[in-house]
C-alpha positions in Angstrom: 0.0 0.0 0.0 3.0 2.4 1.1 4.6 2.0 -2.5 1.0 2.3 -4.1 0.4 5.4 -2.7 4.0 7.1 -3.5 3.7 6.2 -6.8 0.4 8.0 -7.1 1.9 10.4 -5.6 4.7 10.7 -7.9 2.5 11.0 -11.0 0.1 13.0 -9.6 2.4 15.8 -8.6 4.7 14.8 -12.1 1.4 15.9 -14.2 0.9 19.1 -12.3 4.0 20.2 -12.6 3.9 20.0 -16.4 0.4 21.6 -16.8 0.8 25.7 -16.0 -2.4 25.9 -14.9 -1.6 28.4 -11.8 0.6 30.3 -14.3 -2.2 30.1 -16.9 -4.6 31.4 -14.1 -2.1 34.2 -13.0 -1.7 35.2 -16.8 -5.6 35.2 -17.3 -6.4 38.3 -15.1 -2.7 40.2 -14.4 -1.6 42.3 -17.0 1.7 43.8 -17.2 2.0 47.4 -17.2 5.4 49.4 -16.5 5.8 51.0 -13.5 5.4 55.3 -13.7 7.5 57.2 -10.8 5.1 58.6 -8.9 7.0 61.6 -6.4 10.4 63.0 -6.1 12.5 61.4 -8.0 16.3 62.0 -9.8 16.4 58.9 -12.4 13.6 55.9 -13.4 14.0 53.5 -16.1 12.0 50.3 -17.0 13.1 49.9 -20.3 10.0 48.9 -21.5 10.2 51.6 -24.4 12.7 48.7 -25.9 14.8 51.4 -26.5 18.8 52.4 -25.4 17.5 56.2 -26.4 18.7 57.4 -22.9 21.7 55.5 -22.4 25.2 55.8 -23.7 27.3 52.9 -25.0 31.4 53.6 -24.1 33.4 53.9 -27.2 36.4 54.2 -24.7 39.2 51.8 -24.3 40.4 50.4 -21.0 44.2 51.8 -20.1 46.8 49.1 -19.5 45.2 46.4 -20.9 46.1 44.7 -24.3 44.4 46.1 -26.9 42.4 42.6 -28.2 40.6 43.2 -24.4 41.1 47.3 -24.2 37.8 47.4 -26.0 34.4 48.4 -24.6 32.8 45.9 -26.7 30.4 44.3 -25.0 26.8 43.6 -26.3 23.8 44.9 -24.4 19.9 44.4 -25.5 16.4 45.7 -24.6 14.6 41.9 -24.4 12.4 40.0 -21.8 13.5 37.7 -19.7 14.7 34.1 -21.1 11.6 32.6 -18.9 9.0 35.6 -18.5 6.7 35.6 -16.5 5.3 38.8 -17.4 5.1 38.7 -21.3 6.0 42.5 -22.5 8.6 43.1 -19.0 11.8 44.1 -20.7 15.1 44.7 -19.0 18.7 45.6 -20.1 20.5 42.7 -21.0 24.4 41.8 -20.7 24.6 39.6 -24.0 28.8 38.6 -24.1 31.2 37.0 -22.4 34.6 38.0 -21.4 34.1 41.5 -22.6 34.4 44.5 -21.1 30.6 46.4 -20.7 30.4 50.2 -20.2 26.8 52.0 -20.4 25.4 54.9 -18.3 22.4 57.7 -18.4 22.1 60.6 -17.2 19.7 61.6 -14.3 17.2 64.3 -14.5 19.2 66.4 -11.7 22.0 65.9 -9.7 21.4 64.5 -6.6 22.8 66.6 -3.6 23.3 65.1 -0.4 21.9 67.4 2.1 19.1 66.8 4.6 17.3 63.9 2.1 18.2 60.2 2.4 19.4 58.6 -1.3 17.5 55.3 -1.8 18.7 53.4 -5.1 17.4 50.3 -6.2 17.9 48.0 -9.0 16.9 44.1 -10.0 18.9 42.1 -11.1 18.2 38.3 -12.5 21.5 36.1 -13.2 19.6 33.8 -16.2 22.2 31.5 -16.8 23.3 32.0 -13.2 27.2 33.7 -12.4 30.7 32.4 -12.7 32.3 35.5 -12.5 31.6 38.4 -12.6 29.5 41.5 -11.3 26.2 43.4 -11.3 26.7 46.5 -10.1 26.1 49.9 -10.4 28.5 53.5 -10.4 26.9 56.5 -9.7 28.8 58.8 -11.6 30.5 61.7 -9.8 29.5 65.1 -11.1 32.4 67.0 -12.7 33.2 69.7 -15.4 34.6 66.8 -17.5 32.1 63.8 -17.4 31.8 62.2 -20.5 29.5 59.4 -20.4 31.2 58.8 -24.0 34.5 57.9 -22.4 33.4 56.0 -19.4 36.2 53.7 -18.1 37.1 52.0 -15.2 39.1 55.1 -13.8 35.7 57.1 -14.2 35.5 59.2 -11.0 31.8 57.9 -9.4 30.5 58.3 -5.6 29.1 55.6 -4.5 29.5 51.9 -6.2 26.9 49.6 -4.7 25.2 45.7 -6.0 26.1 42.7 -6.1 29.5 41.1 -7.4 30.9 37.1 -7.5 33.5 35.0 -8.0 34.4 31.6 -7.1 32.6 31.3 -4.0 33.0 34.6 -2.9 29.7 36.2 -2.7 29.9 40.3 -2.2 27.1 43.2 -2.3 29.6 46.1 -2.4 28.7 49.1 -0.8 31.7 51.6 -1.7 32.1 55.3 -1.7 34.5 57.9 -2.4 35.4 60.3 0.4 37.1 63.5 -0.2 39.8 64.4 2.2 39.2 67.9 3.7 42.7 68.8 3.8 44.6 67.1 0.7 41.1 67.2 -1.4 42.3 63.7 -2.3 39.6 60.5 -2.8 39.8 57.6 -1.3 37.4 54.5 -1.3 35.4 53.3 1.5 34.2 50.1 1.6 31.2 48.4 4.1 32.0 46.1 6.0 30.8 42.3 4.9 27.1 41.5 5.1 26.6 38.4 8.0 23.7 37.3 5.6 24.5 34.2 3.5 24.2 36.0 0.1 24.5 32.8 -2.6 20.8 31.9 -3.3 20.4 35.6 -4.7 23.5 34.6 -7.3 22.0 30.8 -8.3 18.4 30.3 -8.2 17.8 32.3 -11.4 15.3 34.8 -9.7 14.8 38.3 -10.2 16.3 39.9 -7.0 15.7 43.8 -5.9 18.9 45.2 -4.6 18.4 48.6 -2.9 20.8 51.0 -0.7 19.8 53.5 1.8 22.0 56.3 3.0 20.5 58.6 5.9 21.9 62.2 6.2 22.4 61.2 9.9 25.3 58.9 8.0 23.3 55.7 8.8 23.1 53.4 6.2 21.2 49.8 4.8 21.6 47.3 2.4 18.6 45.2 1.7 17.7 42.4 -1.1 14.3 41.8 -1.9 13.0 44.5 0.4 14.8 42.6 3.8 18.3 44.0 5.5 21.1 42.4 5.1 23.4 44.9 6.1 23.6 48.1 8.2 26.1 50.1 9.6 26.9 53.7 10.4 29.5 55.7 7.5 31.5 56.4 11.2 32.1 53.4 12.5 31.7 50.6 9.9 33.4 51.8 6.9 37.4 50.6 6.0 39.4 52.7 6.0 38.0 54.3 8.8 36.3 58.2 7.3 39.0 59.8 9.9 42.3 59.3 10.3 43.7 58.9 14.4 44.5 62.0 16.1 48.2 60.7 17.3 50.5 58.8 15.4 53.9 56.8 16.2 56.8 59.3 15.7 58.7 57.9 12.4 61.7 59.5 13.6 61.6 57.9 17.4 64.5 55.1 18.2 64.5 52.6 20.5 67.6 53.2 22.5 70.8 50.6 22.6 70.3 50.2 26.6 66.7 48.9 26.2 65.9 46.4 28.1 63.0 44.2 26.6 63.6 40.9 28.5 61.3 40.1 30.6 63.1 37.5 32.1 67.2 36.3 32.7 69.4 33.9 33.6 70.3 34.0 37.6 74.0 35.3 37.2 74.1 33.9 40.7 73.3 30.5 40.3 76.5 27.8 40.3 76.5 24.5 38.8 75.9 21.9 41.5 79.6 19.7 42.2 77.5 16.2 40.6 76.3 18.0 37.6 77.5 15.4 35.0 76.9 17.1 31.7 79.2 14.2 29.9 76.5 11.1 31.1 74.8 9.9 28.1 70.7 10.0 28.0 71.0 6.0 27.5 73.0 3.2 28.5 72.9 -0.3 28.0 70.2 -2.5 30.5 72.6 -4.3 32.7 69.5 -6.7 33.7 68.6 -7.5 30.4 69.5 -11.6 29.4 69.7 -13.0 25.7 66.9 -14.7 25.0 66.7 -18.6 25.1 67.5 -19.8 21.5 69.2 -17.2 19.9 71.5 -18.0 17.2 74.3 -16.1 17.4 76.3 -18.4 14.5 73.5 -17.0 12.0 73.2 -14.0 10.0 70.1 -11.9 9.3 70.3 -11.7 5.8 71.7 -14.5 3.5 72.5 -14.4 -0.2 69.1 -15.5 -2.1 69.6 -19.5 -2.7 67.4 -19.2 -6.2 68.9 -16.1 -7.6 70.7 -16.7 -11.0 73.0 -14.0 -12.4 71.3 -12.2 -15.6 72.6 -13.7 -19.1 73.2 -9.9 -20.6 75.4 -9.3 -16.9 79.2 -8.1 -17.7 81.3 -8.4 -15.3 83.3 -6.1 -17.2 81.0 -3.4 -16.9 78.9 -3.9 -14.1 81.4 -5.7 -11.8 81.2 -9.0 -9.9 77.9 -10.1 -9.9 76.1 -10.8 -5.9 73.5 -12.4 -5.2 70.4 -10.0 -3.8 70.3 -10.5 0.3 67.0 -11.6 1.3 65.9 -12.8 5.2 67.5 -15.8 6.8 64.5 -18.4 6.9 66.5 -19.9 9.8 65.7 -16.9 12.0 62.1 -17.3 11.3 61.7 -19.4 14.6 64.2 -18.2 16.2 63.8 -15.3 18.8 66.7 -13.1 17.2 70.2 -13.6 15.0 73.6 -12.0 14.6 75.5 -11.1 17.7 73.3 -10.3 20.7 73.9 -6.8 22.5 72.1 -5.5 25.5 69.0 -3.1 24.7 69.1 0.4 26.1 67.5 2.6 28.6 66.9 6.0 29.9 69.8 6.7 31.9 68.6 7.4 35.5 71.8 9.7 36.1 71.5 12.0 32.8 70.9 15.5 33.0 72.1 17.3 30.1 73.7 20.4 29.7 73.6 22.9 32.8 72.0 25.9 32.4 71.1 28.4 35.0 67.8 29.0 36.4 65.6 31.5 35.3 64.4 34.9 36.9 62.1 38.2 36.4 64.7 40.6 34.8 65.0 43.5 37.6 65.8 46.2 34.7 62.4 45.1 32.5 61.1 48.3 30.4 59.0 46.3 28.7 58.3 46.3 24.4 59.5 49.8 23.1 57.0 51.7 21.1 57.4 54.9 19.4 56.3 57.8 21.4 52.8 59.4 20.0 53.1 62.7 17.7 50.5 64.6 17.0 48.6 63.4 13.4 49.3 66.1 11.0 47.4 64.2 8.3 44.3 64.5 11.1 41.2 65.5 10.4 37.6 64.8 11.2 34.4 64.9 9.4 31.4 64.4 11.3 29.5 64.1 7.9 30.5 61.7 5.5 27.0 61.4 4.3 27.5 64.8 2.6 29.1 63.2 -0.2 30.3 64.5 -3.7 27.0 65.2 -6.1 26.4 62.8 -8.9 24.5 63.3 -12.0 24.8 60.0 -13.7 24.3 56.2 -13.2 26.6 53.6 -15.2 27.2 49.8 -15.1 31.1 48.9 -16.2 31.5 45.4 -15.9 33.5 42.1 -16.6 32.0 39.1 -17.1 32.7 35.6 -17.7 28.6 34.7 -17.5 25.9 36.3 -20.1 22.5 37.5 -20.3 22.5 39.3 -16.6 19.3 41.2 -16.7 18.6 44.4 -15.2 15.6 46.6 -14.5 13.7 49.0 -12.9 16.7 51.4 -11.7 15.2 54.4 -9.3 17.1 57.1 -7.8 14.9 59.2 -5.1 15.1 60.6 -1.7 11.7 59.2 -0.6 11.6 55.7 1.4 7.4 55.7 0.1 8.4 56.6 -3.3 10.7 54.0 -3.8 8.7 51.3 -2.3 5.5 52.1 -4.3 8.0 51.9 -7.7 9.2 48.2 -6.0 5.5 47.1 -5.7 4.5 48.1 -9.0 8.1 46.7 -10.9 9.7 44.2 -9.0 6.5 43.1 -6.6 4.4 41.6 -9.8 7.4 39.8 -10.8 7.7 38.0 -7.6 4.0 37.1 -7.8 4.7 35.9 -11.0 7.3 33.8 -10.2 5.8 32.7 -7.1 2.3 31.8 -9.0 4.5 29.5 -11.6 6.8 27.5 -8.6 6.0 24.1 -8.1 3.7 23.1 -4.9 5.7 21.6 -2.3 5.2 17.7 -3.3 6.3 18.3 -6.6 9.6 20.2 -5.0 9.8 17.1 -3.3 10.2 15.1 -5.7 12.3 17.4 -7.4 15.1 16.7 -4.7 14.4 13.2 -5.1 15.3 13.4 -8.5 18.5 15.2 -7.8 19.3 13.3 -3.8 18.1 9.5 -4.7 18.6 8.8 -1.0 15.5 11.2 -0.3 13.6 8.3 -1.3 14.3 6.7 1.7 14.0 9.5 4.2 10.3 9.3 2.3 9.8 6.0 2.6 10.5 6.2 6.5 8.8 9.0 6.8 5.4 7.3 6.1 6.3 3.3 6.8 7.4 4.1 10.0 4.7 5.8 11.8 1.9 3.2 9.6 4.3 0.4 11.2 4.4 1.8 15.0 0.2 1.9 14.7 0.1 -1.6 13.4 2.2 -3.0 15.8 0.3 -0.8 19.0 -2.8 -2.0 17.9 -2.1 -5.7 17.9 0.3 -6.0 21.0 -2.8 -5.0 22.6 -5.7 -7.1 20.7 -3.3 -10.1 21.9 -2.8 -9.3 25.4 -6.8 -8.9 25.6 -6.8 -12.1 24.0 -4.8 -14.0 26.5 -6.6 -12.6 29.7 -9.4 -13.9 28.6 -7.7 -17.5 27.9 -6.5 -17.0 31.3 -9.5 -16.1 33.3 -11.6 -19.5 30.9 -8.3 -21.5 32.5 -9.3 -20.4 35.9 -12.7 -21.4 35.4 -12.2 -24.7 34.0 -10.1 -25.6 36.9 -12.2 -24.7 39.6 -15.2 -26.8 37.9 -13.0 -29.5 37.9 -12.0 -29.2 41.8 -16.0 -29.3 42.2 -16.3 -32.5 40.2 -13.5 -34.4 42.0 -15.3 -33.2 45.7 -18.5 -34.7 44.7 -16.9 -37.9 43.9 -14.6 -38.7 46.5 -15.8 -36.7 49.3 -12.8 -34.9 50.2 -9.5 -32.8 48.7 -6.2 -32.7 50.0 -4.7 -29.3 49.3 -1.2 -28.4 49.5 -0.5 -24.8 50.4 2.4 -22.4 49.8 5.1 -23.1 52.2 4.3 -27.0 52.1 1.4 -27.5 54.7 -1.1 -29.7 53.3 -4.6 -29.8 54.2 -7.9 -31.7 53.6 -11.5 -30.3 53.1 -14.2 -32.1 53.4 -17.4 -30.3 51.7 -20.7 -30.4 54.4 -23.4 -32.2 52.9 -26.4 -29.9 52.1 -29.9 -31.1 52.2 -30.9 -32.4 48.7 -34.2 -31.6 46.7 -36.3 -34.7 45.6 -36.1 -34.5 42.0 -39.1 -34.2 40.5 -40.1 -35.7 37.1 -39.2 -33.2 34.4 -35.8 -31.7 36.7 -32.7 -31.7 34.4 -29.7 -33.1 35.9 -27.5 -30.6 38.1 -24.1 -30.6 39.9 -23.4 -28.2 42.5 
């Protein structure tokens, strides 16, 4: 019955997992429409235009690089997703691999960091999953000479923030450029590693929403698919550290020659002791030890081999007198040793090596030398790191070794409401989607089977053993009700028997516990005169 019912099982859930009829349902009444920005906003693209009318392709060529790789080259595309969902949902599309990919837009404004949070969110869906490679964005510094023409690596840009892999390293960067106040020089910033375990966003071919909050009170989150997985303050949990220490070693401090570092020395006043013998040895023969009963001291170890014959192509010319190869000598085999016997050896009692003195805490101890402390001439400190450089465009420059990475839906605002109402209306229908054409949870099952045989088992048990506990409850008790009553129609049968034995021979000798042994004798009772008609009876 157990193996009847998994097999129904099996192509019940099979057939429902080839039929799209929830997908077919969710198709019937949701229609996709693209997503309008809807507040304050500095940049919104769907790309459902099909069009690259608002972004710019790099013509540029990457600087020390070979020039077969220099090459911008790499193919992008306005398409839908390999597997929609949402038939007429386009995204931007990474088509090559092993190219270099540069694209950017330009936002509506600059965005200003002032007394607004920036919220920027993206999707991204790895189709044919990710080898190496990333999938994140630049927003692009504003200066006098941006050229989105010319965008390169070296392209200065603010914040860098989305997801990047490779090998089993699994990042979300979150990276920014802070200007130093005093040299006016940039240098990058980089958040500390989420906790989160980030691979299923890089291999279970979903479309993931990857957003970044920075507060103006210079607190910061990274969330996936609307759920933190990192957070942190621009203060405390950026490295490098935003400020530099107030007091640094002194580069031109010494450690002077009479420093004393040791914390501890030999006792200069410590003698060696008069029986100090540093020449004893650490072992010496065993003086009880006795040669064993049978040993044959006439015998070698190792004989010449009896059965060896000399090769015919051997010159003795060349390769010298020919020997024999020495193998064990089979005479020793029963014997308990061969050869000359010598006396084994011990740990001499007496050794004690080379004398050293003791030793002792070192009475002139300064302990490790450090430079003395300066003050920092490189210090500074800014108290607002949120108020970062302005940016006025947004640009993916990426490396690949994996293709058709999709993207979509990239918003740039300053209101939390804003940007969650764009999510709902972009990425939350294709999560429905997605969600509406998952297998149920039987046919997942069996899914794993397919991959992990031994689940089969763990199946197997997991219904056999609970049907087999129940059988076997059920009829340890039906038999132990069966033999009371056996028991109690033994007891009965006996005691009609004792009766029988009274009424024929008048008396019963019983023997008790403990030996004793008694007779009964029943009293007669007055009898009825049986009348015609009585049946027969015995009391």
């Amino acid at each position: 019955h157990i193996y009847t019912w998994l097999a129904c099982l099996f192509f019940t859930c099979k057939r429902h997992v080839e039929t799209p009829v929830v997908l077919a349902a969710f198709e019937s009444f949701v229609t996709y429409k693209a997503p309008e920005p809807m507040g304050e906003h500095f940049f919104a693209e769907s790309f459902d235009r099909g069009t690259l009318d608002s972004w710019v392709l790099s013509s540029a060529k990457k600087d020390d690089t070979d020039d077969e790789i220099a090459k911008y080259d790499g193919k992008w595309a306005v398409e839908e997703m390999i597997d929609s969902k949402l038939p007429g949902d386009k995204g931007l599309v990474l088509k090559s691999r092993a190219k270099h990919h540069a694209i950017s837009a330009q936002l509506l404004r600059p965005f200003i960091f002032d007394t607004k949070p920036l919220i920027i969110q993206y999707e991204v869906n790895f189709q044919t999953g990710i080898e190496c490679g990333g999938a994140y964005v630049k927003l692009l510094s504003q200066t006098p000479d941006l050229d989105l023409d010319q965008f390169v690596d070296k392209t200065p840009y603010t914040i860098m923030f989305g997801p990047d892999k490779c090998g089993e390293d699994y990042k979300l960067h979150f990276i920014f450029r802070h200007k130093n106040p005093k040299t006016g020089e940039y240098e990058e910033k980089h958040a500390k590693k989420p906790d989160a375990d980030l691979r299923t966003y890089y291999t279970d071919k979903k479309t993931h929403l990857y957003t970044l909050v920075v507060n103006p009170d210079n607190s910061f989150e990274l969330l996936v698919d609307q759920t933190v997985v990192n957070s942190g303050n621009l203060l405390s949990d950026m490295t490098p550290p935003i400020n530099p220490p107030a007091e640094i070693e002194d580069p031109d401090d010494r450690k002077p020659e009479d420093w004393d570092e040791r914390p501890k020395i030999q006792d200069p006043d410590a003698t060696k002791p008069d029986d100090w013998d540093e020449d004893a040895p650490a072992q010496i023969p065993d003086e009880d030890a006795v040669k064993p009963d049978g040993w044959l001291d006439d015998e070698p170890e190792y004989i010449s081999d009896p059965d060896a014959i000399k090769p015919d192509d051997w010159d003795e010319d060349m390769d010298g007198e020919w020997e024999a190869p020495q193998v064990p000598n089979p005479a020793c085999e029963s014997a308990p040793g061969c050869g000359a016997w010598q006396r084994p050896v011990i740990d001499n009692p007496n050794y004690k090596g080379k004398w050293k003195p003791p030793m002792i805490d070192n009475p002139n101890y300064q302990g490790i030398w450090k430079p003395r402390k300066i003050p920092n001439p490189a210090f500074f400190e800014d108290l607002h790191p949120f108020r970062m450089t302005p940016f006025n465009a947004v640009g993916l420059e990426l490396w690949s070794m994996s293709s058709d990475i999709f993207f979509d839906n990239f918003f740039i605002t300053n209101d939390r409401i804003t940007a969650d109402r764009w999510a709902n209306d972009g990425w939350g229908l294709k999560k429905a989607a997605e969600g509406a054409a998952e297998p149920g949870l039987a046919a997942q099952m069996l899914s794993a089977a397919e991959e992990r045989p031994w689940l089969w088992v763990v199946y197997v048990l997991t219904v056999a053993l609970p049907l087999v506990l129940i059988i076997v409850f059920c009829c340890t008790g039906k038999v132990r009700h069966t033999h009371t009553h056996t028991h109690t129609h033994t007891l009965q049968n006996t005691a009609l028997d004792l009766k029988k034995r009274v009424a024929l021979e008048g008396n019963l000798s019983v023997r008790l516990t403990g030996g004793t042994e008694r007779s009964w004798t029943p009293k007669p009772r007055p009898r009825r005169r049986r009348r015609p008609g009585d049946a027969a009876s015995l009391d």
